[in-house]
C-alpha positions as CSV (number, residue, x, y, z in Angstrom):
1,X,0.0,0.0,0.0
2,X,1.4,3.1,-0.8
3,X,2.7,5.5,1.7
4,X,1.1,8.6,3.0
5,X,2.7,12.5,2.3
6,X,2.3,14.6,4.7
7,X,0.8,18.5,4.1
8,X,0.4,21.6,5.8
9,X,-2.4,24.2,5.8
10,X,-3.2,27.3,7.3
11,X,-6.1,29.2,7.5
12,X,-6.7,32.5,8.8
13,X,-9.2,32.6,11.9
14,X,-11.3,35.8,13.2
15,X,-11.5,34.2,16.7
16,X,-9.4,34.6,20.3
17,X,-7.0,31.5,21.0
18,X,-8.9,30.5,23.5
19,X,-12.2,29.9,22.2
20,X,-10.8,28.4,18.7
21,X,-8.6,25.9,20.9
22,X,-12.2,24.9,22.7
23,X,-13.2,24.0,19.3
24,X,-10.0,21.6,18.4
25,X,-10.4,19.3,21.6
26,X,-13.6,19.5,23.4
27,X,-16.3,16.4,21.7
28,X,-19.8,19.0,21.5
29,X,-17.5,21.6,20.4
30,X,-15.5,19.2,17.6
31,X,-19.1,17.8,16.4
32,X,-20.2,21.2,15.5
33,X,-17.5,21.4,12.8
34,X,-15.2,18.7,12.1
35,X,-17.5,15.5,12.4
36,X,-21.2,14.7,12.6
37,X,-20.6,13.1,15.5
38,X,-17.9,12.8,18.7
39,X,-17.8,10.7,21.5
40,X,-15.2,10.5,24.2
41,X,-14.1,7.8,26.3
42,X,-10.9,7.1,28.4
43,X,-8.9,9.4,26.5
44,X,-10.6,8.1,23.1
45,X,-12.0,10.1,20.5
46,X,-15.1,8.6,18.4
47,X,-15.3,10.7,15.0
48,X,-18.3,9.9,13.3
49,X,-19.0,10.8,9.6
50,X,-21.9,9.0,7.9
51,X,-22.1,6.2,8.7
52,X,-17.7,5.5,8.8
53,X,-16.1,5.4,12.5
54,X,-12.3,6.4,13.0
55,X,-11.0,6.2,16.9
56,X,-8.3,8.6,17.9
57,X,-6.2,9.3,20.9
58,X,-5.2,12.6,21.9
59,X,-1.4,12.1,22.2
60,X,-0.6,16.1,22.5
61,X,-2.2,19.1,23.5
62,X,-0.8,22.3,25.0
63,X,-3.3,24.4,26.1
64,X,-4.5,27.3,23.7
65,X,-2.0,26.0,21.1
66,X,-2.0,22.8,19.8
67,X,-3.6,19.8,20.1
68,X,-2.1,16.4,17.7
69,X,-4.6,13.2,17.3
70,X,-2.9,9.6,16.4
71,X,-5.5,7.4,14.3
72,X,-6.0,4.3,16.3
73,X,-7.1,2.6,12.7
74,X,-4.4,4.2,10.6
75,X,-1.5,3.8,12.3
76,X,1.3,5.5,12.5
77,X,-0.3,8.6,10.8
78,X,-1.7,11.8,12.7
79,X,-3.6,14.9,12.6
80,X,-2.7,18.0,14.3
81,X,-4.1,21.6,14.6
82,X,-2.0,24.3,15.6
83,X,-3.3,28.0,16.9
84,X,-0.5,30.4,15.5
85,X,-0.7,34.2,16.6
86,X,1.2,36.7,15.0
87,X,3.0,38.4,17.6
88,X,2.9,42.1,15.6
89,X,-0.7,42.3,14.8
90,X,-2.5,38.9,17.3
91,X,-3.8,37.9,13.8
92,X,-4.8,34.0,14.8
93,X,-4.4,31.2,12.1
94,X,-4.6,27.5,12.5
95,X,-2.2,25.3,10.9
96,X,-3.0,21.9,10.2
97,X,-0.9,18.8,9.8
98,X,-1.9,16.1,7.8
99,X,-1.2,13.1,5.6
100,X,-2.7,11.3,2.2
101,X,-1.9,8.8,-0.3
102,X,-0.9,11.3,-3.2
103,X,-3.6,10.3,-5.0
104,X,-6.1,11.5,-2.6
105,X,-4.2,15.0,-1.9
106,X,-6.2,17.1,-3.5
107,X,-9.8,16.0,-1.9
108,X,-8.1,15.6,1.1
109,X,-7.3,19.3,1.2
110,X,-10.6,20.2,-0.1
111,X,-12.3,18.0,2.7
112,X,-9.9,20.8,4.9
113,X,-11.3,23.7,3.6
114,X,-14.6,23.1,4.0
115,X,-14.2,21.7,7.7
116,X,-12.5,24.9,8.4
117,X,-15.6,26.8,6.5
118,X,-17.8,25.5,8.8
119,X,-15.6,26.2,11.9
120,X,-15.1,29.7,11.0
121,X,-19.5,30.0,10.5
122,X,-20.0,28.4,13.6
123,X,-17.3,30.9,15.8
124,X,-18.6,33.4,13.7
125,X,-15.3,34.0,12.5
């Protein structure tokens, strides 16, 4: 099977650091945006889309900054979302990490963009 690439996005967000990082980890706050469903148990995360399960574990998160997800089910790949702040101006951007077979790059990214749509209409960003 071929090997995943990994990518790097960022998007520009209209929000505080603190209530964007609220969105990246908490399971309501996640379900609003990034999945149509989250559920949390012992220090699993449930994402629900459809009717397709994928279990993460949070492996990192620093408090109004990052937080990095390992796929239980897709092992060893990862997600992570980073809150960056310009220190001149306190414009706030999240990065994202990510990986994809090559082949499925360009949806993948795509899939991004329109998570991160719906984030930004639902923090009114």
């Amino acid at each position: 099977m071929a090997e995943k690439i990994k990518f790097h996005l960022e998007y520009e967000i209209k929000s505080s650091t603190k209530i964007l990082f609220s969105f990246l980890h908490e399971p309501n706050a996640l379900a609003q945006w990034f999945a149509d469903d989250v559920a949390y148990k012992d220090g699993i995360y449930e994402f629900s889309w459809d009717d397709e399960q994928h279990t993460a574990k949070l492996i990192s998160l620093k408090e109004n900054k990052l937080v990095k997800y390992k796929w239980l089910d897709d092992e060893p790949y990862h997600f992570e979302m980073e809150i960056v702040q310009d220190e001149l101006t306190n414009d706030v951007a999240l990065a994202i990490t990510d990986f994809a077979r090559e082949e499925n790059l360009a949806d993948r990214k795509l899939i991004w963009d329109n998570q991160i749509e719906y984030l930004q209409g639902v923090i009114g960003a």
